[in-house]
C-alpha positions as semicolon CSV with decimal commas, in nm:
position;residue;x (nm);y (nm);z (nm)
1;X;4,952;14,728;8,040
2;X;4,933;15,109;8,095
3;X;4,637;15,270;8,043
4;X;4,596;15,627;8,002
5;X;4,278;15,842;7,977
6;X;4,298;16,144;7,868
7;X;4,167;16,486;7,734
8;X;4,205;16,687;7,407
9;X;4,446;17,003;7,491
10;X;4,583;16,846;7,782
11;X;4,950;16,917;7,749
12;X;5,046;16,661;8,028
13;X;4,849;16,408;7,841
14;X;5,083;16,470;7,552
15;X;5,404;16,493;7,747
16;X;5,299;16,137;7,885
17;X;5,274;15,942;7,566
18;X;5,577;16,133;7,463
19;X;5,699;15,991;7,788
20;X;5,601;15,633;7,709
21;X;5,731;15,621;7,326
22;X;6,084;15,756;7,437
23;X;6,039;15,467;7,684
24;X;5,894;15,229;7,477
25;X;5,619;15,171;7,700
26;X;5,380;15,024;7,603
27;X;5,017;15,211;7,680
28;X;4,658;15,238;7,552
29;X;4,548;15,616;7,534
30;X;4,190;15,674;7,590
31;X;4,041;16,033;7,500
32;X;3,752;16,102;7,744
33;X;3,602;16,326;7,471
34;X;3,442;16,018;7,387
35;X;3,200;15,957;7,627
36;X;3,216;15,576;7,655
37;X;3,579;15,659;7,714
38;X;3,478;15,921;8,026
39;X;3,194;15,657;8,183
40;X;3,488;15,386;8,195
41;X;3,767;15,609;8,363
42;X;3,435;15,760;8,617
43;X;3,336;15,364;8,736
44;X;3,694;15,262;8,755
45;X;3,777;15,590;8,976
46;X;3,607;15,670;9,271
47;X;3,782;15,980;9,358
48;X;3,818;16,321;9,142
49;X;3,912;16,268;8,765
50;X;4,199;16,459;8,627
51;X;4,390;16,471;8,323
52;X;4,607;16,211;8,267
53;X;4,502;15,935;8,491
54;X;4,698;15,690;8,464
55;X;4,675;15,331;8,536
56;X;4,902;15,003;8,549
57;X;4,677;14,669;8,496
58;X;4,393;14,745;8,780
59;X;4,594;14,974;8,968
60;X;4,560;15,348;8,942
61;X;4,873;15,531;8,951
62;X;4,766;15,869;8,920
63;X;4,832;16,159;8,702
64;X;5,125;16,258;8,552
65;X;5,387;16,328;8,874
66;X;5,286;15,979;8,995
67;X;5,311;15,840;8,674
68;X;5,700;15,938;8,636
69;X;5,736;15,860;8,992
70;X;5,609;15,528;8,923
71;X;5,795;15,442;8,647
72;X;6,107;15,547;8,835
73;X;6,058;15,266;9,058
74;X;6,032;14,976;8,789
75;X;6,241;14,771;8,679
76;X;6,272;14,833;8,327
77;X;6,020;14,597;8,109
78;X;5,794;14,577;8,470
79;X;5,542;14,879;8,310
80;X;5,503;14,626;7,955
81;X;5,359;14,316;8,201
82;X;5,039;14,230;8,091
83;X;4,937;14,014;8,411
């Protein structure tokens, strides 16, 4: 499963999940203007937050670049794995 946490205004957080429907990936979004939202993304990532970050299962992938890097990569239905 993707994850993505995100911020209001971010255009890169919208260009992702535009991204991931034209893909039909499938993704949670997370806005971290909800501050359970922000505390999750800030234990899961140890290094500096920015908007999106972006992460496959456990792994993070990074922001947006990575993200389409990333994806690149897959094998097509690899992103939808929920293990």
């Amino acid at each position: 499963m993707i994850t993505i946490y995100g911020v209001r205004g971010c255009e890169y957080c919208v260009k992702i999940k535009k991204v991931c429907n034209n893909l039909n990936i499938k993704y949670e979004y997370k806005d971290t203007s909800i501050i359970d939202n922000y505390n999750e993304l800030k234990e899961r990532l140890s290094t500096r937050i920015e908007f999106p970050c972006v992460f496959h299962n456990d792994k993070h992938i990074g922001w947006y670049t990575d993200f389409i890097q990333y994806i690149d990569k897959l094998e097509e239905g690899d992103y939808n794995n929920e293990e």
